[in-house]
Backbone as numpy.savetxt, mean C-alpha at the origin, in Angstrom:
# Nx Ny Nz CAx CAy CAz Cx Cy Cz
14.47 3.51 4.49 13.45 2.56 4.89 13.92 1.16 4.53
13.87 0.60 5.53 14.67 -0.77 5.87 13.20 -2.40 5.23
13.04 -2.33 4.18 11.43 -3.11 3.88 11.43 -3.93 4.09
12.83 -5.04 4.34 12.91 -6.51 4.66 12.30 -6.70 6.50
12.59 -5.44 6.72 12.08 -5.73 8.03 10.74 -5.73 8.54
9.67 -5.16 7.74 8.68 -5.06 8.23 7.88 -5.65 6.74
8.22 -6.35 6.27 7.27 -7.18 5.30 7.68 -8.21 4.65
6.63 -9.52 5.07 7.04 -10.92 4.70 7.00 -10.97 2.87
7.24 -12.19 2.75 7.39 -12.30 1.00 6.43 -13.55 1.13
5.46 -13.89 0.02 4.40 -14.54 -0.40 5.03 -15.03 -2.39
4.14 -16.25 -2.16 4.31 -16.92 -3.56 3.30 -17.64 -3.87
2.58 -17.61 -4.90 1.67 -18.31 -5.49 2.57 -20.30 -5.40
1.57 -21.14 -5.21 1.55 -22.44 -5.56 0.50 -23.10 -5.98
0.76 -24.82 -6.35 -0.33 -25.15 -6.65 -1.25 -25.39 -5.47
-2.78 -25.51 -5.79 -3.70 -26.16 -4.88 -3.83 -27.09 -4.59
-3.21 -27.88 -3.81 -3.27 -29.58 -3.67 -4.18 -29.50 -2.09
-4.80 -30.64 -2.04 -5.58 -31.49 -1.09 -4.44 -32.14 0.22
-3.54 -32.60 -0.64 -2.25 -32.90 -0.18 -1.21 -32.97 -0.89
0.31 -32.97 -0.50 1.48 -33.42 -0.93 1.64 -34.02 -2.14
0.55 -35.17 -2.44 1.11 -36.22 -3.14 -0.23 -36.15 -4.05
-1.27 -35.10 -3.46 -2.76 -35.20 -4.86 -2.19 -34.21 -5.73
-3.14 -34.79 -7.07 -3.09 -33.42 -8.40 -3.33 -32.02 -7.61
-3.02 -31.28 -8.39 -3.41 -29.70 -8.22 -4.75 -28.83 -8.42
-5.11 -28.16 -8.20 -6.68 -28.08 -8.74 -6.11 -26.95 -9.99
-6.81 -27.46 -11.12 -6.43 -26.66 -12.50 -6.89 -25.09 -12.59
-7.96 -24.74 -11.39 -8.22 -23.15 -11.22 -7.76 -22.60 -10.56
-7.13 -23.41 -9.68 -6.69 -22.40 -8.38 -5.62 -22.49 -8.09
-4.79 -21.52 -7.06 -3.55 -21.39 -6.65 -3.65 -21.03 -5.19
-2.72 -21.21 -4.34 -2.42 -21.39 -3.11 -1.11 -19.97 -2.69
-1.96 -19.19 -1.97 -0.95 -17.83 -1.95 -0.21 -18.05 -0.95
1.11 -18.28 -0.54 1.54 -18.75 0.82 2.47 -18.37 1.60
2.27 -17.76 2.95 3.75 -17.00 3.19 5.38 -17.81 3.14
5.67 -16.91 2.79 7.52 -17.83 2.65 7.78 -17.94 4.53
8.58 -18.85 4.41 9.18 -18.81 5.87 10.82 -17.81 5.86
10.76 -17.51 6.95 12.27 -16.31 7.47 13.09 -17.28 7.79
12.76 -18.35 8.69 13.81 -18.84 9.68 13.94 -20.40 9.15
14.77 -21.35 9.76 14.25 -22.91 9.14 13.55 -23.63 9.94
13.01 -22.68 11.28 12.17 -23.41 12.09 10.89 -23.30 11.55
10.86 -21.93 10.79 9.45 -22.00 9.89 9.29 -22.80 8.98
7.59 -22.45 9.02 7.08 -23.63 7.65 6.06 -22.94 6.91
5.88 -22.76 5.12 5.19 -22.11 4.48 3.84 -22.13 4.98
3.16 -21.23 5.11 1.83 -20.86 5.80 0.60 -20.05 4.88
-0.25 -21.00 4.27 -1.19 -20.68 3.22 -1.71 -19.35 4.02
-2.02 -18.10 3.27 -2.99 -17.64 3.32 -3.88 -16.98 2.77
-4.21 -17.67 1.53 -5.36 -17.19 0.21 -5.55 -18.25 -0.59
-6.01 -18.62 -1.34 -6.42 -18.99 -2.75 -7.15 -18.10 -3.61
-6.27 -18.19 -4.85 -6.92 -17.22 -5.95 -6.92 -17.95 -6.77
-7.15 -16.96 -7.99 -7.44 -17.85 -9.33 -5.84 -17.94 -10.34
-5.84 -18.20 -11.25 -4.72 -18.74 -12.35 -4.36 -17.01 -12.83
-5.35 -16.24 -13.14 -5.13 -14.60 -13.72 -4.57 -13.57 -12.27
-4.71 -13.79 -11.27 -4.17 -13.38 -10.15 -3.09 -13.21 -10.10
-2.56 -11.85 -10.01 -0.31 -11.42 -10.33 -0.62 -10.78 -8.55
0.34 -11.59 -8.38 0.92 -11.67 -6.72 1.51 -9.69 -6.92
1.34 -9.63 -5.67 1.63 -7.94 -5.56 2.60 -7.70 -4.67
3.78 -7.99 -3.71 4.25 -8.36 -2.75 3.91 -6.56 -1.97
3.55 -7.01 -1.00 3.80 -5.83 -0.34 4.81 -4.46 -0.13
6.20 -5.43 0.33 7.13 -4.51 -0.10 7.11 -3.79 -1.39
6.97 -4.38 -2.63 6.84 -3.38 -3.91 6.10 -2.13 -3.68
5.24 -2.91 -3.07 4.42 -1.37 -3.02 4.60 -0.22 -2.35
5.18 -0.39 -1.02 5.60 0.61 -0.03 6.95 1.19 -0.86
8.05 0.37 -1.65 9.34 0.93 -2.47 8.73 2.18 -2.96
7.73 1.17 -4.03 7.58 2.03 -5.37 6.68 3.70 -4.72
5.89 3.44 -3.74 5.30 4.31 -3.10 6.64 5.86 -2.73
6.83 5.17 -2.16 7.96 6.24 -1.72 9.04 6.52 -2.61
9.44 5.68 -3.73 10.12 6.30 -4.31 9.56 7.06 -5.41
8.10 6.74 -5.67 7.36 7.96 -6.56 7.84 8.78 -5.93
7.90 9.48 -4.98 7.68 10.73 -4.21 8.92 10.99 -3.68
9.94 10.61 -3.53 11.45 10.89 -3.80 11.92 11.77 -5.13
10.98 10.71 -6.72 11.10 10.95 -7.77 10.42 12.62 -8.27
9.76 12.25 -7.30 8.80 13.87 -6.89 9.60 15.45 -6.40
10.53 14.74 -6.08 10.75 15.68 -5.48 11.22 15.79 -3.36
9.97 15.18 -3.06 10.34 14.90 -1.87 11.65 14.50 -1.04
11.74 15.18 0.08 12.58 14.86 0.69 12.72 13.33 1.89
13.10 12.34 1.45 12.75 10.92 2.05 13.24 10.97 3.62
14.21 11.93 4.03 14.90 12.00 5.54 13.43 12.35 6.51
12.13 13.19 5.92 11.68 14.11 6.93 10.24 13.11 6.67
10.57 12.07 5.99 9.11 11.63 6.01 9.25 10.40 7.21
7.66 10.18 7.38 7.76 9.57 8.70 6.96 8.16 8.13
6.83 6.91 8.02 6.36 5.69 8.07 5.38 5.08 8.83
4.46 4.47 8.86 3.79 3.21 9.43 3.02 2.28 8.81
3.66 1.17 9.64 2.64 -0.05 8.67 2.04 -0.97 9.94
0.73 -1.19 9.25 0.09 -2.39 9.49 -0.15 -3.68 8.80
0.19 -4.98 9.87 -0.56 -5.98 9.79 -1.04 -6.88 10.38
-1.79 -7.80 10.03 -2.35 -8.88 10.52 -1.55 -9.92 10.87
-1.82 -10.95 11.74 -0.70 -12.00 12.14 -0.11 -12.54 11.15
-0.95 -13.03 10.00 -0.54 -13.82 9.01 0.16 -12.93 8.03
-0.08 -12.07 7.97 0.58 -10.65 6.91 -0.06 -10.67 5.85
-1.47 -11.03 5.57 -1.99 -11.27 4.09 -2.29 -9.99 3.58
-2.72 -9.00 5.15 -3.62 -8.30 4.47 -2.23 -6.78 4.53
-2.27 -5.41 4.20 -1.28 -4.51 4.67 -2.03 -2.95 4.71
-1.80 -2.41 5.48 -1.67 -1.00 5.55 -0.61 -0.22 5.89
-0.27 0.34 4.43 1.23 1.51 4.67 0.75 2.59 4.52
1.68 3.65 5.27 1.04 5.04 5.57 2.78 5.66 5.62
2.53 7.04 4.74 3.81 8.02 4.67 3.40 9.17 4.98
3.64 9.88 6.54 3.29 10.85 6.42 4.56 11.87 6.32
3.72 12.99 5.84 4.98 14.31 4.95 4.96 14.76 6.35
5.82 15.55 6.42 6.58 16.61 7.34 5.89 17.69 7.48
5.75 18.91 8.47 4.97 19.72 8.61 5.39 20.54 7.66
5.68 20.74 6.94 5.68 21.91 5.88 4.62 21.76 5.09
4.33 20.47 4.80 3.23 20.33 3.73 2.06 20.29 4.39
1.90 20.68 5.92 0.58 20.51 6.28 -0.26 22.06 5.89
-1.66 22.36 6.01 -2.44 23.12 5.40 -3.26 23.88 6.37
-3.72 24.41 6.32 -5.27 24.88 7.35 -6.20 24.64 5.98
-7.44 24.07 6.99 -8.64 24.33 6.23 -9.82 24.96 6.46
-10.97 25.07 5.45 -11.51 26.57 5.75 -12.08 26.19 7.08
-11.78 25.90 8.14 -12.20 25.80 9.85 -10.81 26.11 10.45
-9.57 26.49 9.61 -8.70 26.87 10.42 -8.00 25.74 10.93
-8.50 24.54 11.04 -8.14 23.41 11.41 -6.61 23.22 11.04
-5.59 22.62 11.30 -4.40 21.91 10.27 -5.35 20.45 9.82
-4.47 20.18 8.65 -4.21 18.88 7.82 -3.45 18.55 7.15
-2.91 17.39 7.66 -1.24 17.01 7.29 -1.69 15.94 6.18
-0.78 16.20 5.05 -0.24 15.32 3.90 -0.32 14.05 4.28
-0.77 12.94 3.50 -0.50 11.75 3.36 -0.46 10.74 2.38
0.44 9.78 2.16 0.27 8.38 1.05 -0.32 7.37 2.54
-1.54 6.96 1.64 -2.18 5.42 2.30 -2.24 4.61 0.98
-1.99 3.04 1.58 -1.93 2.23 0.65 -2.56 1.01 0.87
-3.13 0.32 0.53 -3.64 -1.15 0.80 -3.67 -2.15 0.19
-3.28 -3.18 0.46 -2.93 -4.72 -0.42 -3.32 -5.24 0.16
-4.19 -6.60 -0.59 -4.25 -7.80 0.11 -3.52 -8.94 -0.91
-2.46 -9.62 -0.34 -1.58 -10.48 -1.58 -2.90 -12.10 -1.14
-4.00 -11.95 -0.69 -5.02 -13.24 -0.70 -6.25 -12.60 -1.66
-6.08 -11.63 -2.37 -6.95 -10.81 -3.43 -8.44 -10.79 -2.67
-8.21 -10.53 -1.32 -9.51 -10.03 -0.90 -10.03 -8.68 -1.30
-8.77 -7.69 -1.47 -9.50 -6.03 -1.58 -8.60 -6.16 -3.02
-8.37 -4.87 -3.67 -7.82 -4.39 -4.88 -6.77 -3.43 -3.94
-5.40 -2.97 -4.75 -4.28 -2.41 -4.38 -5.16 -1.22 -4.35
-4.50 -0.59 -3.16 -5.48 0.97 -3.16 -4.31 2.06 -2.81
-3.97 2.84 -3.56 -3.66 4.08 -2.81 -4.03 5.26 -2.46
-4.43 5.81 -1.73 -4.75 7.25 -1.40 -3.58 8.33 -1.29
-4.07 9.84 -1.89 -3.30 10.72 -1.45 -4.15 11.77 -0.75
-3.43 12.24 -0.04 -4.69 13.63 0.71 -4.36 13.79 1.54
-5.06 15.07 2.31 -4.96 15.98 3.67 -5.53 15.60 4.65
-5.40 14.64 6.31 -5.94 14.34 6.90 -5.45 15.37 8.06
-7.18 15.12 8.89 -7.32 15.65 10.31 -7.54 14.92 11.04
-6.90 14.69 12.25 -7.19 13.68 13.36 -8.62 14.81 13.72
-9.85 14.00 13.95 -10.87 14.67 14.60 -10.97 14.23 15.74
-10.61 12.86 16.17 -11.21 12.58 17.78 -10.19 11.57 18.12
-9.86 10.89 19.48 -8.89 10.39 19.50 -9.13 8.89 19.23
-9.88 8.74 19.11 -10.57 7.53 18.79 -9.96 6.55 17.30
-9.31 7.87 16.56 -8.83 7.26 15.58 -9.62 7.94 14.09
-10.97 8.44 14.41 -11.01 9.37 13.49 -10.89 10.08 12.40
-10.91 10.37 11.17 -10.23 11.11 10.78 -11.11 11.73 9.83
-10.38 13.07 9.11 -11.44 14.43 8.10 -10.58 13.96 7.49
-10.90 14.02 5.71 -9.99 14.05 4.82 -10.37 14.86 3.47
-9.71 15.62 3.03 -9.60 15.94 1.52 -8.73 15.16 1.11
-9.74 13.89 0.03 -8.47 12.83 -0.96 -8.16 13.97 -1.77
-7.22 13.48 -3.00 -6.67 14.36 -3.59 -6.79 13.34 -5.12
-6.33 12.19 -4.85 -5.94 11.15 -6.00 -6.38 9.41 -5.15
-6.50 8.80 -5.94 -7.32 7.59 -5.99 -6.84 6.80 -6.67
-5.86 5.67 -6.25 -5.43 4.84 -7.68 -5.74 3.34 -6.96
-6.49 2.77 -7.79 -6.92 1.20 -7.65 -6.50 0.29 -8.58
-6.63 -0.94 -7.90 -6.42 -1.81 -9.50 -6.38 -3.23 -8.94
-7.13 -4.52 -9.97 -7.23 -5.65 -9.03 -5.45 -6.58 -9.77
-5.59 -7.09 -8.74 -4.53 -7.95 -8.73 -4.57 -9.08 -10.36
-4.49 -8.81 -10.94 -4.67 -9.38 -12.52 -3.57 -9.34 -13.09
-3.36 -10.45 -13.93 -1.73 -10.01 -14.64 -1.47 -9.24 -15.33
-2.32 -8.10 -15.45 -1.78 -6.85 -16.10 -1.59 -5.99 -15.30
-2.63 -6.14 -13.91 -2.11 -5.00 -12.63 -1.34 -5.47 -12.00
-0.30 -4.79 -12.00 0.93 -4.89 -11.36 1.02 -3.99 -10.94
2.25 -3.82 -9.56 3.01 -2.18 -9.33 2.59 -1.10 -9.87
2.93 -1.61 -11.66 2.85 0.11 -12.03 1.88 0.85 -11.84
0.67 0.58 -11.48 -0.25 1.53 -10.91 0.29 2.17 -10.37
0.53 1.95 -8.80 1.28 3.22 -7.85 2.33 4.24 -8.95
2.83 3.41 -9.55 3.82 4.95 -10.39 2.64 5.62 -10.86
1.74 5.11 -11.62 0.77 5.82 -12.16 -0.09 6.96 -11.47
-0.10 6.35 -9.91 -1.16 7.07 -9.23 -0.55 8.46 -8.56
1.18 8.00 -8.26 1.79 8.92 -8.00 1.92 10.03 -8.94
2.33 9.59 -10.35 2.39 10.75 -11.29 1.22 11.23 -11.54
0.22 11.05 -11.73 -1.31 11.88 -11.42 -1.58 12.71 -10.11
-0.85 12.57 -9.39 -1.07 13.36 -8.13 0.07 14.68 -8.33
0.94 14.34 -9.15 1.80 15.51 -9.52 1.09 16.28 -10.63
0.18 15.62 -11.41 0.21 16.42 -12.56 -1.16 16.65 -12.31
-2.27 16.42 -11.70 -3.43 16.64 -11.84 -3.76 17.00 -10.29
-3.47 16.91 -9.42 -3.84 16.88 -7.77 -3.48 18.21 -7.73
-5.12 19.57 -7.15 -4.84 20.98 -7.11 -4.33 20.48 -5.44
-3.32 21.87 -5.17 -2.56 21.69 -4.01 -1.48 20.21 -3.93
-1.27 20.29 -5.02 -0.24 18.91 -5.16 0.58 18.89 -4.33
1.78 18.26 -3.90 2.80 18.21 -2.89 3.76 19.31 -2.69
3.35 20.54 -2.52 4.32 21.28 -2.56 4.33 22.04 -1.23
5.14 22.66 -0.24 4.86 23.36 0.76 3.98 24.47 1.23
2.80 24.30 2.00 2.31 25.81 2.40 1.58 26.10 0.78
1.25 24.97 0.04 -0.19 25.57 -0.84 -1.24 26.11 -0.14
-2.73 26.93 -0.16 -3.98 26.81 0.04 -4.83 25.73 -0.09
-5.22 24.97 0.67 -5.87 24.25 0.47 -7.65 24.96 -0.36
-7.68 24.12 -1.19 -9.25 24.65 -2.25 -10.42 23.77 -1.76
């Protein structure tokens, strides 16, 4: 998984009015970096001074390499991400390979998944999900047995390591944990 390609990089600055005013002493200015030199840094948040920037990419790494660290096989897993024009907000999604998918008591299948969510403008809290989804309608839909739940707000003590955290709780505490052709309970 290639991450430079599908996720911008963001940096806290100060809050200025303009160029040449003071800074505002509470706040900070979350702003996308530019790729090219035709670009130009492009605000999109203000937070506060206790606010630890989360970059997106970290999270999709550390995501998947929990689950490498797991055990998993990284060739058979499949990727998608979402975002918004500005890239503030993200949705990453890993889905497992059919081995790990399940029937449930309707007989139904439900395939394995990591969902993740950031907003580096601290609108939501870092979210990851683990669990068994069913497409129910085409609409977009979906049945789920979560499995594990790891949150945490963007604060300078939440950092990344949550996701390691949330990942290793899904190994050690998640019944039907990641393993092939469990029963789903």
């Amino acid at each position: 998984m290639r991450s430079s390609r599908f996720f911008r990089s963001f940096e806290t600055v100060p809050f200025r009015a303009g160029p040449a005013e003071p800074s505002n002493p509470f706040l900070l200015t979350v702003s996308r970096k530019p790729l090219t030199a035709l670009e130009h840094p492009m605000p999109v948040g203000i937070v506060s001074h206790r606010y630890s920037l989360v970059q997106h990419r970290d999270v999709a790494m550390r995501c998947r390499e929990g689950l490498v660290d797991a055990g998993v096989n990284s060739e058979n897993l499949r990727y998608e991400v979402g975002v918004p024009e500005l890239g503030e907000w993200m949705n990453f999604r890993i889905y497992f390979p059919e081995e790990y998918s399940l029937q449930d008591s309707h007989g139904e299948r439900v395939d394995l998944r990591l969902e993740c969510f950031n907003a580096v403008d601290a609108s939501s809290r870092l979210i990851v999900l683990f669990g068994w989804y069913r497409l129910v309608c085409a609409n977009g839909m979906v049945s789920r047995r979560q499995c594990q739940k790891t949150d945490c707000e963007h604060q300078q003590e939440g950092d990344v390591g949550a996701v390691d955290g949330g990942v290793e709780k899904v190994q050690v505490h998640c019944p039907g944990r990641p393993t092939p052709r469990r029963p789903c309970r």
